[in-house]
N, C-alpha and C positions, 0 to 999 in steps of 0.2 A: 702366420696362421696355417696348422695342416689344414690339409685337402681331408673333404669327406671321405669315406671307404664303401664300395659297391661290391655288391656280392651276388655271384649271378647263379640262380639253381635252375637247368633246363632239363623238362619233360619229354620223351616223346623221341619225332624221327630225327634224321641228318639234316633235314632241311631245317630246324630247331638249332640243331649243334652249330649249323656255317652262320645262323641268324645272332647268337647270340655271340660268336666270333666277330659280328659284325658292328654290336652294340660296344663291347669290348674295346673296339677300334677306335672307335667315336668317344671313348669317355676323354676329354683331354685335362678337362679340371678336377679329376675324380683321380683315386686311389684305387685299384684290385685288394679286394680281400679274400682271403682262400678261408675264413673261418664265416659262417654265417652270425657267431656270436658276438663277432665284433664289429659287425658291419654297420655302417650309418644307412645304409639305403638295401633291400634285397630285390631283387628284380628277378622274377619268378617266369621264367620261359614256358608258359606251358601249352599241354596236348590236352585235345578235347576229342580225338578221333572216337571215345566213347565212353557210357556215361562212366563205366570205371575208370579210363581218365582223370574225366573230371572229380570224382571223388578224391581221386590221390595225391588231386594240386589241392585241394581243398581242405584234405586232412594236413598236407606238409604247410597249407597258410597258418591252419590252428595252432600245429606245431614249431612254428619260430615264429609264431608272438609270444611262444611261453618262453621261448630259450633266451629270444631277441624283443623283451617289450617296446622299446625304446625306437626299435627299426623304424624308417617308413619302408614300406611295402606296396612293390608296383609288379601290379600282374602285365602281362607283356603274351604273344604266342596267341595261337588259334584260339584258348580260353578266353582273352579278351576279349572277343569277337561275341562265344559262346555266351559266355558267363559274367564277363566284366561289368556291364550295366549294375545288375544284382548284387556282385559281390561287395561294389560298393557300394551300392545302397545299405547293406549290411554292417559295413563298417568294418570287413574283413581285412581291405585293402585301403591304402592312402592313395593310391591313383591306377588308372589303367591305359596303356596304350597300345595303336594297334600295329599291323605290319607295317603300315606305311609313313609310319612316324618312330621305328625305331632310330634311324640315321639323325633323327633328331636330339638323340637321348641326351645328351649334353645338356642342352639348353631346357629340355623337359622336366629333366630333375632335379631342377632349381627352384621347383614351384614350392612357396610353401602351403597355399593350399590343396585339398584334394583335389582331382581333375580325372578328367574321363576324354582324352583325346585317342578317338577312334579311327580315325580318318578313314582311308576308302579301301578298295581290293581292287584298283586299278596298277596300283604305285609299282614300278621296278626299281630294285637294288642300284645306287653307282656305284659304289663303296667297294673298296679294293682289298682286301684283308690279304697280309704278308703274314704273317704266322699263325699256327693254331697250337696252341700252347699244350703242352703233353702230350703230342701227337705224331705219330709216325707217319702217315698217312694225311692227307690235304682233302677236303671234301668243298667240292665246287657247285655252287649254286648256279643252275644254266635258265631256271623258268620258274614259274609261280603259277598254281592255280592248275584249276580241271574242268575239261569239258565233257568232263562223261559225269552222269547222274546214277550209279548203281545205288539200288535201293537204300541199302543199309548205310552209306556216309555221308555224312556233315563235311567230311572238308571242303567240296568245292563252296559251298554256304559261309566258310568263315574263312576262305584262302582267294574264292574266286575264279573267273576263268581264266585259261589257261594264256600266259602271256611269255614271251622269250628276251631272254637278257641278250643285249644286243651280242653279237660275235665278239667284236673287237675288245669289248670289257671282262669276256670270259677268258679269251688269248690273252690281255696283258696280267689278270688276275695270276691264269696257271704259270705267268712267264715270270713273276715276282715270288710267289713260290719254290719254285725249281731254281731260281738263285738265290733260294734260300735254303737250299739244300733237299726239298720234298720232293722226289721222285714215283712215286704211289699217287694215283687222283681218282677221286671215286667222285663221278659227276652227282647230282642227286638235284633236287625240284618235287613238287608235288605231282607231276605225270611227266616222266625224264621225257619219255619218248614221244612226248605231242614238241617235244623241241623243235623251232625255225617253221613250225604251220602258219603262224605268223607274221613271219620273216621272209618268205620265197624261200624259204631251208629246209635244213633236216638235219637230224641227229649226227647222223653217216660223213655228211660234211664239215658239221662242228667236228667232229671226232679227225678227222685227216686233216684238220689245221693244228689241234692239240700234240696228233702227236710228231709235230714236225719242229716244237718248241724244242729247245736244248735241255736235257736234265730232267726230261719224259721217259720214265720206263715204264712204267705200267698204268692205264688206265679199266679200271672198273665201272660200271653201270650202273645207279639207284633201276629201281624194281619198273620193268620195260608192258606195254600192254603187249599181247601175240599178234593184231593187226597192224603194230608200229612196227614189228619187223620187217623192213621191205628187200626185196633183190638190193640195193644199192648197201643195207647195211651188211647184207651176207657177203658182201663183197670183201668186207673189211676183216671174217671171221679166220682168217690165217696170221694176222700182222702180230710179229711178235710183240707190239706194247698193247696187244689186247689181251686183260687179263680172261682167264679161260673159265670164267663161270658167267652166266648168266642168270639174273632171278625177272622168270616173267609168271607176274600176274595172272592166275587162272582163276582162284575163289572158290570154285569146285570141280565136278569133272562129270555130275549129272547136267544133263544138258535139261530137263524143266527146273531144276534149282536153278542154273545159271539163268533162265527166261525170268524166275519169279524175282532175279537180285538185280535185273535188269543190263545185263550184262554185254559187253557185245561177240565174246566167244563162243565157239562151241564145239564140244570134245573131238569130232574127227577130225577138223585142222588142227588143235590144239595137239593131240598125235603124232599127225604127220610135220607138224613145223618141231615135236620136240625129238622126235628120233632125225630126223635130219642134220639137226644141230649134236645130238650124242655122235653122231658118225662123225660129224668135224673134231671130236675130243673137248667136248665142254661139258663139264659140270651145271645143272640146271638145278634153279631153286626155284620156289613158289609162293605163293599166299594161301590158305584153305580156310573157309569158314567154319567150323561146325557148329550144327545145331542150330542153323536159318530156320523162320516157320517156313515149314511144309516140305522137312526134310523127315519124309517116313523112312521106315523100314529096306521099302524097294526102293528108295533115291539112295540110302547110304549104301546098301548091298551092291549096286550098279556102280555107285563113286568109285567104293574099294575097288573093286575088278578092274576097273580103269587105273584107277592109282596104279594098281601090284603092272599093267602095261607102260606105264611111262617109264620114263628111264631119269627120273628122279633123283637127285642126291642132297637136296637141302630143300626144308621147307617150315614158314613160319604159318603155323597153326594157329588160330583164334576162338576161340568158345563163343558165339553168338551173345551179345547182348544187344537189347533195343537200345537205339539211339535217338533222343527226343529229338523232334524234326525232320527224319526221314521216313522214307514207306514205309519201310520194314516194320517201323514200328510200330502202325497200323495193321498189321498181317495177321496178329492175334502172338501169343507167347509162342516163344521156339519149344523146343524138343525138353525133357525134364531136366535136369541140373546134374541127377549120377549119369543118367543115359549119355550126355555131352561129354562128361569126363572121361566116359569110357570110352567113346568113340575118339576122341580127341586123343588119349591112349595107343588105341590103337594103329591111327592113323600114324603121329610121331615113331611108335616103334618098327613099322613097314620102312617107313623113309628111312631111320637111322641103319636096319638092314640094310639096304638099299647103297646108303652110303658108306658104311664099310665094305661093299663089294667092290665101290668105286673107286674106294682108296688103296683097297688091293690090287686093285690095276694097273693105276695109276701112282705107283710108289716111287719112279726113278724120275730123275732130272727134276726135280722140285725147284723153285727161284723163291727163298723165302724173304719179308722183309719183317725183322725182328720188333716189336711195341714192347716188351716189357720183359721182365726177369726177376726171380726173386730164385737165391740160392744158387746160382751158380746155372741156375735152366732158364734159357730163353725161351717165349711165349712170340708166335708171330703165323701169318697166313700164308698159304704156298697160294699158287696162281689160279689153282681151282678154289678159292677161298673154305680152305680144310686147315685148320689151326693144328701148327704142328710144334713139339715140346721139344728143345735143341738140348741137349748138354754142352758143354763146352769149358774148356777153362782163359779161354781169351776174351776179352769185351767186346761183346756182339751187338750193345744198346745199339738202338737205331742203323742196324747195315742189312747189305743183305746179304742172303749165305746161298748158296749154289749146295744143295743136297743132293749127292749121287743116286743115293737111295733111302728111305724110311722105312722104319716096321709100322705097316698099319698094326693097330692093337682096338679096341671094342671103346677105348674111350678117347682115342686119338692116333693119331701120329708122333712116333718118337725118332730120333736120331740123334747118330753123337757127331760133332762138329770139331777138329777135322775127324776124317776115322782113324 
């Protein structure tokens, strides 16, 4: 008798990608199927971080019951949390379950009834995951959940607060990876940096046991708050297996938008902690919101000014949407919908400035690690995580390349390999 076939579609962040890596692990009576149309079961990881999220797991539910009628259909991911109640009651989905019954999935998707097995936001991962299949790069799960309540998010509501995965299970996880050949680890969690609060620890400490594993070259950082940086981690900002960009969270850089998103920064340290860090040579990325209620005209005018002062080189932009169940959404409608665009606009093309000045700089001794290739050009990130296009006529899949030098150019970085 074959084995059923699982087909797994995930939305949303890293902390999504290491989870469904994890369900993955766990299937032992199941089959992988890489087509969702031939699948016996779909398992739908998804993000609810907003309601356009939830829309887009919702339209992709609609769309593979037309592709896949046959499928059962299990929603899985912070949506469960959101949305799952409803969506079966709906009849969208055959079952739902939550974080802390993913390790269970084996034995879950057995059920031939519908089920709605939610469990709790207490639960920590054991699960050891050895490979991440198409993947150059290993993404490690270090913590779960958030203690901070900024206005505008639902995650800590469908993740929880902030919990740490014990030391020892994070050490043997990256130490079964690395003899499996991944030397790239990008930690990631729902708030990296509340890591070891918990624990009598900290980030800085997990990070100097990590890189003392064999087959550790570089490690990167999911998206850090600016008060979790402390002296002990600055300690660590010369070590050569620390990758040289940093992405900490700011959301804006009006300091009464940051009061009204409830926030706990505020722009003059935000400043001084990021030019401190540009003098060490790191690449600094951000979060931005635009278009919160009660971003007038003089909140955005003061933002830019501040913006065009940071020393900026990568940042993920978001357009305001209300998200049901938090403040924000109470605050009355944000800013108009062209007015957003535009600002949103502007903002990205200051930064993307920004970062081609950075990579003019910053063009010699690059450490690349190769992800992909099509045509004879390899596609991979240097250590300031700036994606750079190799030529080459040797197989470069999966290694890494020591670049002398790159031509920054307006849409990347280029170089030929050897020269």
């Amino acid at each position: 008798m074959s084995k059923e076939r699982v087909y797994f579609k995930t939305f949303g962040c890293r902390t999504n990608q290491f989870d469904t890596q994890v369900m993955r692990s766990r299937l032992e009576d199941y089959e992988l199927s890489e087509d969702e149309r031939e699948a016996d079961v779909i398992v739908v990881n998804s993000c609810t971080v907003t309601n356009g999220a939830d829309a887009t797991v919702r339209h992709y539910l609609n769309a593979v019951r037309r592709k896949n009628p046959g499928a059962r259909v299990v929603l899985a991911g912070c949506g469960a949390h959101s949305k799952g109640e409803e969506l079966l009651k709906d009849g969208k989905v055959f079952g739902v379950m939550g974080h802390s019954e993913k390790e269970r999935i084996n034995e879950i998707l057995k059920q031939d009834h519908p089920f709605y097995q939610i469990g709790d936001l207490e639960h920590v991962d054991e699960t050891v995951v050895e490979e991440f299949v198409g993947k150059s790069r290993a993404f490690i799960k270090i913590q779960e959940g958030c203690d901070f309540r900024c206005s505008y998010c639902i995650i800590p509501f469908v993740r929880g607060n902030a919990r740490s995965h014990e030391p020892q299970k994070v050490v043997r996880q990256v130490e079964k990876l690395a003899a499996n050949g991944f030397g790239e680890f990008i930690l990631t969690g729902t708030n990296v940096g509340s890591y070891g609060k918990d624990r009598g620890s900290n980030l800085a400490r997990l990070l100097k046991r990590l890189s003392r594993i064999r087959g550790v070259r570089r490690i990167r950082i999911g998206s850090l708050e600016p008060i979790q940086i402390d002296e002990e981690f600055k300690e660590l900002l010369a070590e050569p297996w620390m990758a040289r960009h940093l992405h900490i969270a700011l959301q804006h850089t009006s300091d009464r938008m940051l009061e009204i998103m409830n926030r706990r920064n505020r722009y003059p340290e935000d400043r001084e902690l990021f030019e401190e860090l540009a003098e060490r040579g790191y690449a600094l990325g951000t979060d931005f919101i635009v278009g919160h209620p009660g971003e007038g005209e003089v909140e955005w005018v003061e933002a830019m000014e501040r913006i065009e002062k940071l020393p900026l080189t990568h940042i993920h932009a978001f357009t305001y949407s209300p998200r049901e169940g938090t403040a924000s959404a109470s605050m009355g409608p944000g800013i108009r919908g062209d007015l957003a665009k535009a600002r949103h606009r502007e903002l990205t093309e200051r930064i993307r400035r920004k970062n081609l000045e950075f990579r003019r700089r910053y063009d010699r001794g690059l450490e690349v690690l190769v992800e992909s290739s099509k045509e004879g050009v390899y596609q991979g990130f240097d250590q300031y995580y700036n994606r750079v296009s190799i030529e080459s006529d040797l197989d470069l899949t999966h290694s890494w390349v020591h670049l002398e030098r790159v031509q920054a150019e307006e849409e990347g970085n280029r170089a030929r390999y050897p020269l």
